[in-house]
Structure formats: structure tokens, C-alpha cells
C-alpha positions in Angstrom: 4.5 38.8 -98.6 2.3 37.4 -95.8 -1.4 37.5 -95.1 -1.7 38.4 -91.5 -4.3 36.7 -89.2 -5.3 37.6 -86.0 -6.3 35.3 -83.4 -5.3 32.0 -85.3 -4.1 29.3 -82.1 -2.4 27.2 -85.5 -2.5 27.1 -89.3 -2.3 23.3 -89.0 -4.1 20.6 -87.0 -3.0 17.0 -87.1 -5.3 14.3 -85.7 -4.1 11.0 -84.8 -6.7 9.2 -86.4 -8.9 10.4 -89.1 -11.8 11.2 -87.2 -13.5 14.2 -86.1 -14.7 13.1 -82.5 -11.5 14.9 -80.5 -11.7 12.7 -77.3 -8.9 10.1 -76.6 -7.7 10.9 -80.6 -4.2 12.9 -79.6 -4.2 16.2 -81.5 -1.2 18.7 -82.7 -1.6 21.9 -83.4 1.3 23.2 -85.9 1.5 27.2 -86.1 4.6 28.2 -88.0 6.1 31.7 -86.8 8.5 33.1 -89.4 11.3 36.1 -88.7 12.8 38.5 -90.3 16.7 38.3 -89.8 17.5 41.9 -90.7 15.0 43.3 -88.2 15.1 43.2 -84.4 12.0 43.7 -82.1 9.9 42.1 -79.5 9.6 38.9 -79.0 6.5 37.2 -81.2 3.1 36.7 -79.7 3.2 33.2 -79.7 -0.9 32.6 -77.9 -3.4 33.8 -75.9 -2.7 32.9 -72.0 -5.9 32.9 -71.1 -6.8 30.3 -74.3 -3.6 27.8 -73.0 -4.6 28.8 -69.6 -8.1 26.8 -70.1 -6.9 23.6 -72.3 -4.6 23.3 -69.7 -7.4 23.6 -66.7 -9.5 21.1 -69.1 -6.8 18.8 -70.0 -6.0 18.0 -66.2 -9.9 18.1 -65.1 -9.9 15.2 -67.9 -6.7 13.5 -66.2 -4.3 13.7 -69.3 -2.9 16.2 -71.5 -3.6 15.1 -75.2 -2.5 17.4 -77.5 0.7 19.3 -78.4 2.0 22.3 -79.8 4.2 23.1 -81.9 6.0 26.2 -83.1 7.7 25.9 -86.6 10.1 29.2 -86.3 11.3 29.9 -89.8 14.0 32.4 -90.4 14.6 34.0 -93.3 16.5 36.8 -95.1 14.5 39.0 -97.7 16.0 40.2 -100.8 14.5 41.9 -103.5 12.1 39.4 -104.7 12.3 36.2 -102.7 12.3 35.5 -98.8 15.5 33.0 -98.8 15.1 30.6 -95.8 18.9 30.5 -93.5 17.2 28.0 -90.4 14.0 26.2 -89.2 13.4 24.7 -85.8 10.8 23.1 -84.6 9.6 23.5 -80.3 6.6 22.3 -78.2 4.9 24.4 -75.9 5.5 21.3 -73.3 9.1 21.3 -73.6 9.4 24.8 -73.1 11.6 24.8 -69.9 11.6 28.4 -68.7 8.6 29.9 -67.2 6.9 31.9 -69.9 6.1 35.3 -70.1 2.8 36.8 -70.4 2.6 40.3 -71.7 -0.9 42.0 -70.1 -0.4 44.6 -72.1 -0.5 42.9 -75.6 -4.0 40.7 -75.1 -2.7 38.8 -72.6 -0.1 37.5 -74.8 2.3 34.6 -74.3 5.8 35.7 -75.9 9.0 33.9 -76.4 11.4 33.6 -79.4 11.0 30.3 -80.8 14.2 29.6 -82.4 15.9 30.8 -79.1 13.8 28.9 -76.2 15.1 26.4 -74.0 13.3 23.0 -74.8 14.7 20.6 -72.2 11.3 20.4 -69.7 12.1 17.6 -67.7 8.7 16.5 -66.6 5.3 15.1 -67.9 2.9 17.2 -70.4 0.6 17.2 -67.4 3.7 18.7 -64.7 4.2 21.6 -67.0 0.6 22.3 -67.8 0.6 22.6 -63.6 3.8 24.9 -64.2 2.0 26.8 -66.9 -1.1 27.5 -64.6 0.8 28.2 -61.4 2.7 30.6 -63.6 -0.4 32.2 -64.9 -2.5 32.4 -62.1 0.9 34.2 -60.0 0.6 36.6 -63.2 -2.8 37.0 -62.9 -2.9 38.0 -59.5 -0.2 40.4 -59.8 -2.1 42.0 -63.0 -5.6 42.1 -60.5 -3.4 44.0 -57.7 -1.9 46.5 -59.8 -5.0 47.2 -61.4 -7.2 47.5 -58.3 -4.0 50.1 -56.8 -4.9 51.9 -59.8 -8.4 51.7 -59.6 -8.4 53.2 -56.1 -5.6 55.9 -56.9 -8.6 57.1 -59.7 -11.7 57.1 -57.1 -9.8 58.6 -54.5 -10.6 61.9 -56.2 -14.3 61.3 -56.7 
């Protein structure tokens, strides 16, 4: 039905003018995330954290965020030879208002359910990229101390 890729950040990229030198042209990155209706499961890996982490960290070193992403969540329900389309929404990453989860255990994967996240950030691109990296770096830490308790439960019987 679908080709699956790994590691894709979008399938499109929209510049705002027709020009391949990135700085000051506002980019969008456009990666469409399709489900299922008659199946349940997990929420989607949506990106890597560590690859928003660091546009974030280089987008604020630079003074501005200029870029979005967006999520184009297509549902669908299959039948026996076509995929038949019941919603579409479209999200940005920076109107994402809850705190988002990253799951360690899945490549350090952001996940969310796009057609079901809140979108009413009240703030600039550049306050929730702060959000976002505050939010990572907690994780982070948390991930390090659990796997150094870990670490030192397995030496302790060398």
C-alpha cells in the first residue's frame, strides 16, 4: 500500500523563495502521517528528538526560528482494494501546546497523535522551541540517571 521510509524528517520541503541558499529564506517541512482507522496502537513516531533538539539549539543561536513543521495526519479506512480517506488535519510542531513525549526506547522518538494534539501554543516559534529544549534536556537527564543506576547495579558484581 505504502513504501515505508526510515529516517525521513518530511516528504515535502517548501522554500519561501526559489532559491537554494536556506538562510533568511523561511522553510516548511510537510511530512504527512496517515492512520489506519480500524487499528489501534501507539502513538506514531512523529521525529527524532535529538534532530528537533538541535534546529531548535541552532535556530535560537541564530536569533529566530525560520522554519515550520507540519504534520498532514490523514485517516483513512481500507477496504478491499482502495484506502477511502474519512479526515485530514493539518498541525505545526510550534503550535503543539502540550509538552511532548519522547520515547528513549524507540530512537529517541518524539510521539504524539496528530489528528488528536492540542494546537493552541500561545507563545512565539522561539518560546516553544525554549519549551521544547527545556523539555528535552529534563528528559535527557532523567534517561542519563537511570542509565548510570543501571550501569552501576551491573559493575557492582565485577
Amino acid at each position: 500500500m505504502f513504501e515505508e521510509k526510515q529516517n525521513d524528517t518530511a516528504e515535502s520541503i517548501i522554500l519561501k523563495e526559489a532559491r537554494f541558499d536556506l538562510r533568511g529564506n523561511p522553510v516548511t517541512l510537510v511530512d504527512v502521517k496517515s492512520h489506519n482507522n480500524a487499528k489501534r496502537g501507539q502513538p506514531p513516531n512523529i521525529m527524532s528528538a535529538g534532530k528537533l533538539a538541535n534546529a531548535c539549539k541552532l535556530a535560537l543561536q541564530e536569533g529566530s526560528v525560520q522554519f515550520d513543521i507540519i504534520y498532514v495526519a490523514v485517516l483513512f479506512d481500507p477496504s478491499e482494494s482502495t484506502l477511502d480517506c474519512t479526515d485530514v488535519r493539518t498541525v505545526s510542531i510550534f503550535n503543539v501546546a502540550d509538552s511532548l513525549y519522547i520515547n528513549w526506547a524507540a530512537a529517541e522518538q518524539i510521539q504524539f497523535v496528530p489528528y488528536e494534539v492540542d494546537q493552541h501554543f500561545q507563545g512565539t516559534k522561539e518560546d516553544w522551541a525554549r519549551n521544547f529544549l527545556t523539555t528535552f534536556c529534563d528528559s535527557l537527564e532523567r534517561k542519563i540517571g537511570k542509565d548510570a543506576a543501571r550501569l552501576r547495579d551491573y559493575r557492582s558484581v565485577l
